[in-house]
LOVEX-329585 format. One record per residue: residue number from 1; residue in three letters; x, y, z of N, C-alpha, C in turn. Coordinates in steps of 0.05 Angstrom, whole numbers, plus 32768, in hexadecimal, padded with zeros to 4 digits. Example, Ala and Ser with C-alpha at 12.3 -4.5 7.8 and 13.67 -1.06 7.14 Angstrom:
BEGIN
<rec 1, "ALA", <8108, 7F8E, 809C>, <80F6, 7FA6, 809C>, <8108, 7FBE, 809C>>
<rec 2, "SER", <8101, 7FD3, 808E>, <8111, 7FEB, 808F>, <8102, 8001, 809D>>
END
This chain:
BEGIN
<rec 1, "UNK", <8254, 7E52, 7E84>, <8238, 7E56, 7E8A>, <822A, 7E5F, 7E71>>
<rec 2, "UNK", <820F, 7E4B, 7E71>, <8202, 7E5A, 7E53>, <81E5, 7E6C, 7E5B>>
<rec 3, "UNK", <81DC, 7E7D, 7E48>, <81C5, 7E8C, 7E4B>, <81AB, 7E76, 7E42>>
<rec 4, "UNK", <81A9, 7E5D, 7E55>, <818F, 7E48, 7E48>, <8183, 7E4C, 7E57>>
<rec 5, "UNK", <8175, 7E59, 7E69>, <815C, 7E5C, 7E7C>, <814F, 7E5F, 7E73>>
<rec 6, "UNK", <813A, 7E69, 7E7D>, <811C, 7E73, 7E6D>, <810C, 7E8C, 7E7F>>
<rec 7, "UNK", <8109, 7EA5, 7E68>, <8101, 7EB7, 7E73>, <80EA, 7EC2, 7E67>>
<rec 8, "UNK", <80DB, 7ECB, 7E7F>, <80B7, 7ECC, 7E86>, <80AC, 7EF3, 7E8A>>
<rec 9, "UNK", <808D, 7EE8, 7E84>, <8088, 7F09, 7E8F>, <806A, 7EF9, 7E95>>
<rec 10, "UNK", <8069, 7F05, 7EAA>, <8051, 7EFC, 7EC3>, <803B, 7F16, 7EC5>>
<rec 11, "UNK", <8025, 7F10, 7EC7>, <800B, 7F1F, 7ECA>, <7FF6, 7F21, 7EDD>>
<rec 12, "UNK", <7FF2, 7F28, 7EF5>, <7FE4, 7F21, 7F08>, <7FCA, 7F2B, 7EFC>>
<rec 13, "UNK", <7FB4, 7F0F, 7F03>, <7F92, 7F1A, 7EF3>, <7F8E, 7F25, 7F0F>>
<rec 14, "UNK", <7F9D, 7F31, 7F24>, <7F84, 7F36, 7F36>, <7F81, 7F5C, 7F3E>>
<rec 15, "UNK", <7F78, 7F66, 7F51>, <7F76, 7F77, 7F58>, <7F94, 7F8E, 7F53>>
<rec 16, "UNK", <7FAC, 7F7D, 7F5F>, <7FC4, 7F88, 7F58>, <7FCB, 7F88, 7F3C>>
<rec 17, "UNK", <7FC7, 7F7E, 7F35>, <7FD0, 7F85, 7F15>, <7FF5, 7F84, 7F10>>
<rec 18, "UNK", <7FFD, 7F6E, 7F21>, <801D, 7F6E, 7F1B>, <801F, 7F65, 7EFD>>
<rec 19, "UNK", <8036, 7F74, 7EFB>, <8047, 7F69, 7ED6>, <8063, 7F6C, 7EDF>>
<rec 20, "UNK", <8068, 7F51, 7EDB>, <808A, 7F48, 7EE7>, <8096, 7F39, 7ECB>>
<rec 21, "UNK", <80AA, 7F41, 7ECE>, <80C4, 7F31, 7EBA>, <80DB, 7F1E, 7ECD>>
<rec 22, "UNK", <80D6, 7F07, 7EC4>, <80ED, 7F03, 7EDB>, <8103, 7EDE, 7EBE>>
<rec 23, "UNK", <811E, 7ED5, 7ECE>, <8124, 7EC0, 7EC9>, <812C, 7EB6, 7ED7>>
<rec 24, "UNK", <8128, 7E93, 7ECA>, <8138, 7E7F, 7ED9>, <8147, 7E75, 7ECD>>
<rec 25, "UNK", <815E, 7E64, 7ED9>, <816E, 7E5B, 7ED1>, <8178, 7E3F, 7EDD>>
<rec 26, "UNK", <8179, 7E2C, 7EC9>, <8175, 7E0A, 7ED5>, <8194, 7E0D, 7EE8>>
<rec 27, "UNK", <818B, 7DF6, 7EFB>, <81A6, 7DF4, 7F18>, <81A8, 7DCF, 7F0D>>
<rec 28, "UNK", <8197, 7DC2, 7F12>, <819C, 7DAB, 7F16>, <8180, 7D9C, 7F04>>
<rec 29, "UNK", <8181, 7D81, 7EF3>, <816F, 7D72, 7EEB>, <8176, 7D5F, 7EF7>>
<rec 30, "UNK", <815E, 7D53, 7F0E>, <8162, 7D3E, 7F17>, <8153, 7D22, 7F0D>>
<rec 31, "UNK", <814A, 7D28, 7EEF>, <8140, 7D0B, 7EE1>, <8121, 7D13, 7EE4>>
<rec 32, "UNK", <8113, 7D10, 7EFA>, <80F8, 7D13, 7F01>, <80EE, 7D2D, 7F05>>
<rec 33, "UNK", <80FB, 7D44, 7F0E>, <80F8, 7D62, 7F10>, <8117, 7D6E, 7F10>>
<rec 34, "UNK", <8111, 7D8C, 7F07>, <812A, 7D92, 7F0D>, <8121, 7DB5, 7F18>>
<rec 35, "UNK", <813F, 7DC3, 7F20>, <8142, 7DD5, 7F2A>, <8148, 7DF3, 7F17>>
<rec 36, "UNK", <8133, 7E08, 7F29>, <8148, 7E1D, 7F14>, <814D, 7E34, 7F2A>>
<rec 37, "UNK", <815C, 7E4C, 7F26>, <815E, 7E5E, 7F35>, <8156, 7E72, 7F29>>
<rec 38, "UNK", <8149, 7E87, 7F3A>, <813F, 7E9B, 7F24>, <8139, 7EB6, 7F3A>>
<rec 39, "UNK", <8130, 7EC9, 7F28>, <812D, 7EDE, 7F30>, <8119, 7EF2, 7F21>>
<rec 40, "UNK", <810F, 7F08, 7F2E>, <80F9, 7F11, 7F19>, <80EA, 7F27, 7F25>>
<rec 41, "UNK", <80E7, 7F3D, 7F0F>, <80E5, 7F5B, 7F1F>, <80C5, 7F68, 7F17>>
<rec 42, "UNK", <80B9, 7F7B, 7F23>, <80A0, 7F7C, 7F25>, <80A2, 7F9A, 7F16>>
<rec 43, "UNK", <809B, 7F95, 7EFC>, <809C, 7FB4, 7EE8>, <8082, 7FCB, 7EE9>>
<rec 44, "UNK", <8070, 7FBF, 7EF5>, <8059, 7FCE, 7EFC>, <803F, 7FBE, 7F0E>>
<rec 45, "UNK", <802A, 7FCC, 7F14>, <801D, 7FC0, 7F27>, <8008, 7FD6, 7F2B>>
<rec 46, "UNK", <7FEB, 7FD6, 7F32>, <7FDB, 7FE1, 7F3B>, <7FE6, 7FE5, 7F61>>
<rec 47, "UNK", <7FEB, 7FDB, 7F67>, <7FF5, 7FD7, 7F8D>, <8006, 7FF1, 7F8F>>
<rec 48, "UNK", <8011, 7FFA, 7F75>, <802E, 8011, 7F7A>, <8045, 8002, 7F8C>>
<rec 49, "UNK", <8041, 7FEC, 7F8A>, <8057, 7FD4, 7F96>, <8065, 7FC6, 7F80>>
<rec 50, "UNK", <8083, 7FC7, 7F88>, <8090, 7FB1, 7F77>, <80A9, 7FA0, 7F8A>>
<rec 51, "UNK", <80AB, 7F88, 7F7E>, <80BC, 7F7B, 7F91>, <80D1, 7F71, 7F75>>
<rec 52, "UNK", <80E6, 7F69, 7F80>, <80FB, 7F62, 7F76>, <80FB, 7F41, 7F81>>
<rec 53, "UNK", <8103, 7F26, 7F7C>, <80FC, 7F1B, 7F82>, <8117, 7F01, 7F7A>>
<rec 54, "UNK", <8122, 7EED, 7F8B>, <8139, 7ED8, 7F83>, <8122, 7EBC, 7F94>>
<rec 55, "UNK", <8129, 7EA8, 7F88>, <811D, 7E96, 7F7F>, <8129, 7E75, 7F81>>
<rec 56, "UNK", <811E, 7E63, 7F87>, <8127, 7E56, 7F7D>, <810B, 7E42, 7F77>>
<rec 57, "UNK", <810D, 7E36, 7F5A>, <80F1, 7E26, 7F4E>, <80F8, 7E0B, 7F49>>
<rec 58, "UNK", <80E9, 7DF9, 7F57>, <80E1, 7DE3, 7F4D>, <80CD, 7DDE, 7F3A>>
<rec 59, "UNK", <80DE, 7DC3, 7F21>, <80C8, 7DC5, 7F04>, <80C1, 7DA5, 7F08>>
<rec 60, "UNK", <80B1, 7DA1, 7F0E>, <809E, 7D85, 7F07>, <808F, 7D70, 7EF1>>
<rec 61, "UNK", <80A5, 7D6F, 7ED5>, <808D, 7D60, 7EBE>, <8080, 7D4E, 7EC6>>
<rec 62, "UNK", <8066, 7D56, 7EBC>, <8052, 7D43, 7EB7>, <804D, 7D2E, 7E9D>>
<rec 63, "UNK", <8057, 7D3A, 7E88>, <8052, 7D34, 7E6E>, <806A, 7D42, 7E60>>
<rec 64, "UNK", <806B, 7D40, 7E4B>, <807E, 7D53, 7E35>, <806F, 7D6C, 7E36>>
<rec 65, "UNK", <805E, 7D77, 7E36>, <8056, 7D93, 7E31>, <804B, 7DA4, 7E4D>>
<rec 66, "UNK", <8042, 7D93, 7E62>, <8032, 7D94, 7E7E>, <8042, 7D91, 7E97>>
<rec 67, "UNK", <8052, 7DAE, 7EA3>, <8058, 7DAC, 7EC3>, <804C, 7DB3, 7ED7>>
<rec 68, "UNK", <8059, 7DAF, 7EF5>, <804A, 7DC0, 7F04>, <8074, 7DCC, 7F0E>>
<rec 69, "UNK", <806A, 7DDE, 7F1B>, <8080, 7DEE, 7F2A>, <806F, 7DFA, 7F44>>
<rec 70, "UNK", <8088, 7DF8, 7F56>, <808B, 7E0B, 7F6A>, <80A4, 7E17, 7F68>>
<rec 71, "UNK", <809C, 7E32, 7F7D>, <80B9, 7E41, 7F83>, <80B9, 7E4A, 7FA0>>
<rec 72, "UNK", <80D0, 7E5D, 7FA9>, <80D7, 7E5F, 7FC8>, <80EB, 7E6E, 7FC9>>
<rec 73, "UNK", <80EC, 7E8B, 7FD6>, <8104, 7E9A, 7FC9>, <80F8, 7EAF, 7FE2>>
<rec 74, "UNK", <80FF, 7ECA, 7FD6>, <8105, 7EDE, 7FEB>, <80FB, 7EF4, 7FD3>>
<rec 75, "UNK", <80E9, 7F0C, 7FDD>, <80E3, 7F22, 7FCD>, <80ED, 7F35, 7FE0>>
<rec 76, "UNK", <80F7, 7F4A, 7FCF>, <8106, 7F65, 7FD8>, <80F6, 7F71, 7FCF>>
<rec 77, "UNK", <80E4, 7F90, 7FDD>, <80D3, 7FAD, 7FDA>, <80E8, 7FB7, 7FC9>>
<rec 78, "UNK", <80E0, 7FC1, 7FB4>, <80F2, 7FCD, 7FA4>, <80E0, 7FE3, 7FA5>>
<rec 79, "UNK", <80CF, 7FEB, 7FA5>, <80B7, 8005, 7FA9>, <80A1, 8001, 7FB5>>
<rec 80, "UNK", <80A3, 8013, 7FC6>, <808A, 8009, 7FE3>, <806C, 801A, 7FD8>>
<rec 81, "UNK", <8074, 8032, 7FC5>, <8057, 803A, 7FB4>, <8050, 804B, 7FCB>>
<rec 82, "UNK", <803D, 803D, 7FCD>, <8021, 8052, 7FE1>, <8027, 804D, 7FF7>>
<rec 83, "UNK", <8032, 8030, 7FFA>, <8037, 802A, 801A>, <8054, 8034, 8022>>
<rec 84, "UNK", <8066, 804C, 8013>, <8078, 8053, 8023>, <8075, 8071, 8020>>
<rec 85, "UNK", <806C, 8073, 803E>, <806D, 8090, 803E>, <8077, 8097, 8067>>
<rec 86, "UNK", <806B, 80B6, 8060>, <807F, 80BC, 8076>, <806A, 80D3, 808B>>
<rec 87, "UNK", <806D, 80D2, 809E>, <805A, 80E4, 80B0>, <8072, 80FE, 80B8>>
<rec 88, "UNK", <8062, 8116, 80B9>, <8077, 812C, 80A7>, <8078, 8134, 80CC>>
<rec 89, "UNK", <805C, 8130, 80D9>, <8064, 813A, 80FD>, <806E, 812F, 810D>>
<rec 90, "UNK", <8080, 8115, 8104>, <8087, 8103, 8119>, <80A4, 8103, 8103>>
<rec 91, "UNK", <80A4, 80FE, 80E8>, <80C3, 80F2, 80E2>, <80BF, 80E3, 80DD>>
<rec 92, "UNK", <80AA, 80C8, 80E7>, <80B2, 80A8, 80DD>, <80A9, 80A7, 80C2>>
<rec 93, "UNK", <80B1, 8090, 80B5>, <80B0, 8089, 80A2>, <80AC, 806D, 80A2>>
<rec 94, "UNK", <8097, 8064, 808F>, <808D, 804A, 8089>, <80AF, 803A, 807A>>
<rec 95, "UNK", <80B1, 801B, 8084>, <80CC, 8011, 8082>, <80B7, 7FF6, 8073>>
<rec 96, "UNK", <80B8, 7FEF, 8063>, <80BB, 7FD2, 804F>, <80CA, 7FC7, 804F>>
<rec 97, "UNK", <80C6, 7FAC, 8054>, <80D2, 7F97, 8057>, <80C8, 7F83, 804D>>
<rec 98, "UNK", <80D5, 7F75, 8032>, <80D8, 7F51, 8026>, <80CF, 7F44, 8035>>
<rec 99, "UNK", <80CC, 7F2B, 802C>, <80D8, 7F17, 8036>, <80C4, 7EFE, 8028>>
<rec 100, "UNK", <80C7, 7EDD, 802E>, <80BC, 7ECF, 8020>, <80B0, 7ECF, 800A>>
<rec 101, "UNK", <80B1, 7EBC, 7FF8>, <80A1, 7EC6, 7FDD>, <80A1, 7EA4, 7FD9>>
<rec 102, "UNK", <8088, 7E9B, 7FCE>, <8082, 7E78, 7FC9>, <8061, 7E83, 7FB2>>
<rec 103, "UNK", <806A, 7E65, 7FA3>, <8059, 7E65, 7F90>, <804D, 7E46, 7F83>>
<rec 104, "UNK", <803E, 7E44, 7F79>, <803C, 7E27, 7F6A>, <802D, 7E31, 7F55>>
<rec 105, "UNK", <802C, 7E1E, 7F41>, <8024, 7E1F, 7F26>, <8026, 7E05, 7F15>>
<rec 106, "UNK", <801D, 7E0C, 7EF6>, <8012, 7E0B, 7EE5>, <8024, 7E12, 7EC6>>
<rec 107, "UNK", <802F, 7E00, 7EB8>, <8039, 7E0A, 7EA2>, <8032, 7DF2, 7E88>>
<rec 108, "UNK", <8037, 7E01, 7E76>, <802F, 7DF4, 7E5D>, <8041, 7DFB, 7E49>>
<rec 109, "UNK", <8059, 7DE9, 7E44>, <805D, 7DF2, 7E27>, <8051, 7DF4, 7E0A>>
<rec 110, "UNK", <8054, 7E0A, 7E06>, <8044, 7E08, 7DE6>, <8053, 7DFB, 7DCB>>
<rec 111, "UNK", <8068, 7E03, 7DD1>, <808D, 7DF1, 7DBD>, <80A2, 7DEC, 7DC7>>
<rec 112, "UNK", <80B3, 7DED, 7DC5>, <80CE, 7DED, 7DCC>, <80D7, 7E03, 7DDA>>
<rec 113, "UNK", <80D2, 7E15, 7DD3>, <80D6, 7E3A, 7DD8>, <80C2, 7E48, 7DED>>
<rec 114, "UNK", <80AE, 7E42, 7DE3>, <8092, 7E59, 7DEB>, <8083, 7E46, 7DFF>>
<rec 115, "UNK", <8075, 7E55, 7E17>, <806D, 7E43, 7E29>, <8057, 7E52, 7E3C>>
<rec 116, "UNK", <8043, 7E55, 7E49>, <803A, 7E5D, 7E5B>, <8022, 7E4E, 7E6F>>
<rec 117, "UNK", <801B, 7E5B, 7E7F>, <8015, 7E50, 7E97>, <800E, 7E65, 7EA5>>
<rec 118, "UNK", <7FFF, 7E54, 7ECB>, <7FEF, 7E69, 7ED7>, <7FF5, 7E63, 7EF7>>
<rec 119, "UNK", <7FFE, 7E71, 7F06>, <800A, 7E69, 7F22>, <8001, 7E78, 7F3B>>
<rec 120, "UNK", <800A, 7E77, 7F4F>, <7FF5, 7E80, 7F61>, <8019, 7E8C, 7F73>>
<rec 121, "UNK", <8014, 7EA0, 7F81>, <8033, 7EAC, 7F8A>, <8022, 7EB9, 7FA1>>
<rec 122, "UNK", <8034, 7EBB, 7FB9>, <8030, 7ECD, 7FCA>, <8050, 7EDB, 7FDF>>
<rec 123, "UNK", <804A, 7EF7, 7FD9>, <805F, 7F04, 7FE1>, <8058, 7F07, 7FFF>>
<rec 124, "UNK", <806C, 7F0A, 800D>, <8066, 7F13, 802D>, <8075, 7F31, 8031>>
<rec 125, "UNK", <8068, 7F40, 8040>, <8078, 7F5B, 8044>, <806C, 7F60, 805F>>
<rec 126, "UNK", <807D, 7F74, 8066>, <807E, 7F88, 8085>, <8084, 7FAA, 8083>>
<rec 127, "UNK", <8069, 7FB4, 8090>, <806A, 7FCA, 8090>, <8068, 7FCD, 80A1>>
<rec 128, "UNK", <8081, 7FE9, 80B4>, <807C, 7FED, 80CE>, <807C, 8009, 80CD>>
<rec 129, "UNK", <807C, 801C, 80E2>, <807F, 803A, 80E0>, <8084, 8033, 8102>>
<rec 130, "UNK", <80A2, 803B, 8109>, <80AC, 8048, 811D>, <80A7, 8025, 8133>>
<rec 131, "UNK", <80AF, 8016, 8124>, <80B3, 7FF9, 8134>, <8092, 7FEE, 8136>>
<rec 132, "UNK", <807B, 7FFB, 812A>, <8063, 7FF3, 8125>, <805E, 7FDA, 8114>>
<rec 133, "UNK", <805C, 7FC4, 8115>, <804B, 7FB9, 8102>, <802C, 7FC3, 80F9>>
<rec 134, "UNK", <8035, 7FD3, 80DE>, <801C, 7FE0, 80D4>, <8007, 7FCE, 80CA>>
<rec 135, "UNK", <800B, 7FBA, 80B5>, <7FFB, 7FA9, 80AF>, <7FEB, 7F9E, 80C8>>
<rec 136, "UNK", <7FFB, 7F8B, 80D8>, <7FE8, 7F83, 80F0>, <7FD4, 7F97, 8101>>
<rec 137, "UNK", <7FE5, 7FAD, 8101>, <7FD8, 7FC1, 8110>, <7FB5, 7FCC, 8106>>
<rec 138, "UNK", <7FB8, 7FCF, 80E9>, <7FA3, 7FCB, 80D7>, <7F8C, 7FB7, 80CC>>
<rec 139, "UNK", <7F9B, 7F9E, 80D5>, <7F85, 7F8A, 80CC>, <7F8B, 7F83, 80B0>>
<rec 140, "UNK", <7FA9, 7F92, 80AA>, <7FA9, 7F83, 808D>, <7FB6, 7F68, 808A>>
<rec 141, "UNK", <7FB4, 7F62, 806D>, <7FC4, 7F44, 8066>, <7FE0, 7F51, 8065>>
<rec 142, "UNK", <7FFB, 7F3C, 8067>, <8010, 7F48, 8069>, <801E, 7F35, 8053>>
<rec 143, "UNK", <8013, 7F35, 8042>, <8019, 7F2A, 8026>, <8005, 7F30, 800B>>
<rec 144, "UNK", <8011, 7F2D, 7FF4>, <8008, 7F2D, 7FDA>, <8003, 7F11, 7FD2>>
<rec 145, "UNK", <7FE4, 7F17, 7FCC>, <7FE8, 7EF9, 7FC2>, <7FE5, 7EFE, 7F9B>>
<rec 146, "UNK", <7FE8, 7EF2, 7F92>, <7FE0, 7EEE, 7F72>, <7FD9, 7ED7, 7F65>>
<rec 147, "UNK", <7FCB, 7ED6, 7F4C>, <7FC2, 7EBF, 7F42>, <7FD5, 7EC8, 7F24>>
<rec 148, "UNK", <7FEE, 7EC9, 7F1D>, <7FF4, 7ECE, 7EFC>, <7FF6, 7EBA, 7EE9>>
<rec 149, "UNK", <7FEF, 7EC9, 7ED1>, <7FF0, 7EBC, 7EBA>, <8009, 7EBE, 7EAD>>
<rec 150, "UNK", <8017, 7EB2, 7EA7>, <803A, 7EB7, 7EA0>, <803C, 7EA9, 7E85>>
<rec 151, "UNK", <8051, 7EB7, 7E6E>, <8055, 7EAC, 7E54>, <8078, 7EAD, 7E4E>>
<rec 152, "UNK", <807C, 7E98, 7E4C>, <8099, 7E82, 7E4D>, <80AE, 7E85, 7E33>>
<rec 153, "UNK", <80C4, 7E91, 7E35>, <80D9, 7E88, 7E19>, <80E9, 7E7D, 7E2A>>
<rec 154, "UNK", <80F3, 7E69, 7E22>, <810E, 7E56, 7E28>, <811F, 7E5A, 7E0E>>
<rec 155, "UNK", <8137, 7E68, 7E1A>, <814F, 7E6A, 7E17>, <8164, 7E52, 7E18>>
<rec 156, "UNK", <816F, 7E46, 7DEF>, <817C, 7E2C, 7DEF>, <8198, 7E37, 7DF4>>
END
């Protein structure tokens, strides 16, 4: 097995403010697109949320320099932030829960090496307290969405 993937650090322009590091790693070239597996962790964030995240991405050339990708994977709460806390007169405690993570995008190589691009991701989560769905219960969205800007080294 060799270290040829290519590894990224992602920037959400929006309200959350995610900054993620994550890699992939090619599975299969099927001539017209090919496959990678990947994974990729959330190092800070305005939300006080981070997810941990496995992956799998489809890469689409357009051109020699111009793809599109999607991906489809599973995010794990690695820190629930603000949203895990605990009610001190009852005992319960707010419980986080993963799950789905899908994206599409936008990439551009700049050389051989260096590369970036701009994708659209949305995480799904579940917050309950004491078998509550809290989000629903609230009126909230029960996902993150993001628009990031991400910058590319591929590893020969």
């Amino acid at each position: 097995m060799t270290f040829a993937g290519t590894g990224y650090f992602q920037y959400d322009s929006g309200e959350d403010a995610f900054m993620t590091v994550g890699y992939h790693h090619p599975v299969k070239d099927f001539g017209s697109w090919a496959m990678y597996a990947g994974g990729s962790y959330d190092i800070s964030s305005d939300a006080d949320v981070s997810f941990m995240k496995v992956y799998m991405l489809d890469v689409y050339p357009i051109n020699e320099k111009f793809s599109l990708w999607g991906s489809l994977g599973y995010g794990h709460v690695m820190d629930g932030g603000d949203l895990d806390v605990c009610d001190a007169d009852s005992g319960l405690c707010t419980e986080l829960d993963g799950g789905l993570n899908y994206g599409l995008g936008f990439h551009y190589k700049l050389n051989d090496s260096w590369g970036m691009g701009i994708g659209r991701n949305v995480q799904s989560i579940d917050v309950t307290l004491g078998g509550v769905d809290l989000l629903e219960l609230l009126g909230e969205d029960d996902s993150f969405s993001r628009t990031d800007i991400h910058f590319s080294y591929k590893f020969d």
